[in-house]
C-alpha positions in Angstrom: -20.6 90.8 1.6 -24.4 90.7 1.8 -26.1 89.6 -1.4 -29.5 90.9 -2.5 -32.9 89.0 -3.0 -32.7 89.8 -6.9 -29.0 88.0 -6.8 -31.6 84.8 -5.8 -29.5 84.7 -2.8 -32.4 83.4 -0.9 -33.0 80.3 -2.4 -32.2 76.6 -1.1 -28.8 76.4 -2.2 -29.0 73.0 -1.4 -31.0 72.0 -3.8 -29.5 71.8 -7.8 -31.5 74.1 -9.9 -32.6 72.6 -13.9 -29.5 74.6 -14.9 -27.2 72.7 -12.7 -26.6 70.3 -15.3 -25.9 72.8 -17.9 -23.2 74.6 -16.0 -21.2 71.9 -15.5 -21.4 71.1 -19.7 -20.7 75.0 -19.8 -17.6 74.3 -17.8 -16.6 71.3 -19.8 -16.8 73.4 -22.9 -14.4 76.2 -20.8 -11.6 73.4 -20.1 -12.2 72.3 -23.7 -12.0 75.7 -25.0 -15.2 75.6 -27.2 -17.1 78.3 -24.8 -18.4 80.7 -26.8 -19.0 84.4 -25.7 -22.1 84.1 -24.6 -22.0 81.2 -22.6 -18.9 82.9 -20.6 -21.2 85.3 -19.8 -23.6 82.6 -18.7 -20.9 80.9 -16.7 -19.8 84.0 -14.9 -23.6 84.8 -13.2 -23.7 81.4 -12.4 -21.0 82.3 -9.5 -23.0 85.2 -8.7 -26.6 84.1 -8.7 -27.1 80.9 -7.6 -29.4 78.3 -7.7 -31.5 79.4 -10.2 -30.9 79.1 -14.0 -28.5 81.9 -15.3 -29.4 81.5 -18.9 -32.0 84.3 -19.4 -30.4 87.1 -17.4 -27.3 86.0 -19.0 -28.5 87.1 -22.3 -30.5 90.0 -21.1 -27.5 91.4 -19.6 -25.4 90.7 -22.8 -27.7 92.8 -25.2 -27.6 95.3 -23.1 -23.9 95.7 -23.5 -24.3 95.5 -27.1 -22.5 92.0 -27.1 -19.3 94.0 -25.9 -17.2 92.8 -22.7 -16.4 96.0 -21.7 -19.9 97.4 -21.1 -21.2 94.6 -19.0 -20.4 96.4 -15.6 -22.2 99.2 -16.6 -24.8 97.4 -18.0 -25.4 96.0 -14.8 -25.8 98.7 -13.1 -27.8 100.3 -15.7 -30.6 97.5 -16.2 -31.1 96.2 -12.6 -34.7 95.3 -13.8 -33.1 92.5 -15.7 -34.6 89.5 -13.5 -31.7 88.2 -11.4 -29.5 91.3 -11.9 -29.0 92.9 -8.5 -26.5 94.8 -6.5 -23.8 91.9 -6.2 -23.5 91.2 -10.0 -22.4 94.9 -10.4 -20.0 94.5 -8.3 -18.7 91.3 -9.4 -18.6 92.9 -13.1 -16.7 95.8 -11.1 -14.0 93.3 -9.9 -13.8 91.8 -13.4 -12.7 95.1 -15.1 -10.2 96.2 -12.4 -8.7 92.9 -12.6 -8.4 93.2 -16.8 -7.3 96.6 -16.0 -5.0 95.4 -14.2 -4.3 93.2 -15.6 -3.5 95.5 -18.8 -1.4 97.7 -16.5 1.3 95.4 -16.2 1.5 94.5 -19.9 3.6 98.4 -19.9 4.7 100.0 -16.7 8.2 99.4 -15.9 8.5 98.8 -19.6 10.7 100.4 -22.1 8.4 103.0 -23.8 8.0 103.2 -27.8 6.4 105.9 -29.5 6.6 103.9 -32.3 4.7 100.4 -30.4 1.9 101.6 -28.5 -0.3 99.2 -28.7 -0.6 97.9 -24.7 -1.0 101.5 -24.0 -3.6 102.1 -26.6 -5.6 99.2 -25.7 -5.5 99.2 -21.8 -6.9 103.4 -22.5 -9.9 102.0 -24.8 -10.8 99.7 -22.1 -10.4 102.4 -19.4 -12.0 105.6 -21.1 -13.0 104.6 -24.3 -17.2 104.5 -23.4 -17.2 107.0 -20.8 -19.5 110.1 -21.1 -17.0 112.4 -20.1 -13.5 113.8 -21.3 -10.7 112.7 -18.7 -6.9 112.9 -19.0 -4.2 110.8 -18.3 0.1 111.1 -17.6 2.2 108.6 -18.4 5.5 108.5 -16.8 9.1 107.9 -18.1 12.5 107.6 -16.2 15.9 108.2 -17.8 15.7 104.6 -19.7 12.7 105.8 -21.5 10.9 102.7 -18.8 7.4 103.5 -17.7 7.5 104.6 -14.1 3.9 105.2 -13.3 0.9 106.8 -14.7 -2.2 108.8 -13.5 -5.5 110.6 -14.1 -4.9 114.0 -13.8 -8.4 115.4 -14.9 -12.0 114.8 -15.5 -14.0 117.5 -17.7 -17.4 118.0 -19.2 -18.9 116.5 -22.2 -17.1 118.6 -23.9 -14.0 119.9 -22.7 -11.2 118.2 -20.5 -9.5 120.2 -17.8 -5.8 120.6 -18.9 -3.4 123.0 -17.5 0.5 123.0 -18.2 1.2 123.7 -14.9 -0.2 120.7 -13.3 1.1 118.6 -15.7 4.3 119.7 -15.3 4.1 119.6 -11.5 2.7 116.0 -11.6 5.6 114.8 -13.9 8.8 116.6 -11.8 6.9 114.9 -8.5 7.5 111.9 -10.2 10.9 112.5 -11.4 10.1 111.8 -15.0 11.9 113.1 -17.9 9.3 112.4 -20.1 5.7 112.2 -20.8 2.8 111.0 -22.9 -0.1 112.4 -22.3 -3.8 110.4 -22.9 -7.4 111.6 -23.2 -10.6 110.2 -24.4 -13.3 112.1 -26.6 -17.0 110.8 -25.8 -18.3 111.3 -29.1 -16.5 108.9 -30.0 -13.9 110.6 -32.7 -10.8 110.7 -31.9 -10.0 113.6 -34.2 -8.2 116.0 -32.6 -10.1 119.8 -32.1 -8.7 122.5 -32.3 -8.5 123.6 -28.5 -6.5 119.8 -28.6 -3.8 121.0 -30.8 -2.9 123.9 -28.9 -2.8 122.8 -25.8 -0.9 120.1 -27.2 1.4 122.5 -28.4 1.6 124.7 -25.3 2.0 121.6 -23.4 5.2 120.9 -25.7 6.4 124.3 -25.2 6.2 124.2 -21.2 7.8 120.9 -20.6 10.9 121.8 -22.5 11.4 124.8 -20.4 11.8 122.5 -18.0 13.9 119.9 -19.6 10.9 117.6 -20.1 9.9 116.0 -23.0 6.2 115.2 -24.6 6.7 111.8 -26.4 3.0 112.4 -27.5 -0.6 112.8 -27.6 -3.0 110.0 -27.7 -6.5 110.7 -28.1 -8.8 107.6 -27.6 -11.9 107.4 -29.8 -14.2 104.0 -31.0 -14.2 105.4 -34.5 -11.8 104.4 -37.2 -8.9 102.8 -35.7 -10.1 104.0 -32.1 -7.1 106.7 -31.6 -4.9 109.2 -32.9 -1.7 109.8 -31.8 0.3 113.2 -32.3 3.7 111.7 -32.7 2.3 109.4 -35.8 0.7 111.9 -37.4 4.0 114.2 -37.3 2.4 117.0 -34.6 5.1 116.0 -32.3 8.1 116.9 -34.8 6.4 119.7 -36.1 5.9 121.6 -32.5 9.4 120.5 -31.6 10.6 122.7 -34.8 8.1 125.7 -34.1 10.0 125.5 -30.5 13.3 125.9 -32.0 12.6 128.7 -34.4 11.3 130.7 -31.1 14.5 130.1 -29.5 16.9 131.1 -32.1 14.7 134.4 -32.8 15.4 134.9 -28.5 18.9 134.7 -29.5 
């Protein structure tokens, strides 16, 4: 991969920089665990951008993710002006967060699913779609043993307002053979209050996927206020839909 001139990819690598001795102390400190956060920061650019001290940009880059992990990719892509910040330390920030989101993946597909202990699930969504500008909406997936088979995003929306329809969700989830579902979206603004549009979709969404013998486990909505999510099923939605469902069916009768 071609690096860029503001990566300082053009400088004598062959000759050790002022900063060469600090790296290796940085690294040190790594083996040692006694690294703090920003230095980790400072130690990752230095296998990006070499030859050049890293200690500057480092912190540069790190207040313009607000001193959070999860913004530095798209802080640098956001403040290429940062001296040193190019093209090839986005995408090196790019490879870090799939590989954590990975990473977060396998900590619960293909395992047994608890409404009751969600917290993999909640935190690999905050990582994935808990800063974005834009509602999107996730499945999750559930074989007979209640095991996670897969999950996907279904939708991306507006600022405002996902794009949900019963139909494709319960098309996605009978392509996957799944017999039940949980279903995931983020709110930008940052509350993950349910609106009102949520709950009845939510509802409707219940409705739908026990016509077809399919069952909503629950709702997560993924927020960075409060305790960063709410979930249907906690807050007793889940039940409560599940009894509206059966008082329609006994009045069919």
């Amino acid at each position: 991969m071609q690096t860029t001139k503001s990566d300082f990819s053009t400088l004598d690598k062959s000759k050790k920089h002022h900063g060469f001795g600090h790296i290796s102390r940085l690294k040190k400190r790594l083996v040692e665990d006694k690294i703090s956060k920003a230095e980790i920061v400072e130690l990752l650019l230095s296998y990006v951008i070499k030859s050049k001290d890293v200690k500057p940009p480092s912190k540069e880059l790190l207040k313009a993710a607000n001193g959070k992990f999860k913004n530095l990719y798209k802080a640098s892509t956001d403040y290429l002006t940062i001296p040193g910040i190019g093209k090839e330390t986005s995408v090196f920030f790019k490879l870090l967060n799939e590989y954590v989101n990975a990473y977060g993946e396998e900590s619960f597909v293909h395992k047994t699913h608890s409404a009751r202990n969600q917290v993999d699930i909640i935190n690999y969504y905050k990582n994935v779609c808990g800063n974005k500008d834009r509602e999107e909406v996730f499945l999750l997936f559930l074989d007979a043993k209640n095991k996670i088979s897969g999950h996907k995003k279904t939708s991306e929306g507006t600022l405002t307002q996902s794009l949900l329809y019963p139909r494709e969700v319960i098309k996605e989830a009978m392509s996957m053979g799944a017999l039940s579902i949980v279903i995931i979206h983020n709110h930008p603004s940052g509350d993950p209050t349910p609106s009102q549009n949520d709950r009845k979709i939510t509802r409707r969404l219940l409705f739908a996927a026990k016509e077809m013998d399919i069952i909503l486990l629950d709702h997560l909505v993924i927020g960075t206020e409060g305790k960063g999510y709410y979930s249907f099923y906690e807050d007793g939605l889940i039940e409560k839909y599940r009894e509206e469902y059966k008082l329609v069916l006994a009045q069919m009768e």
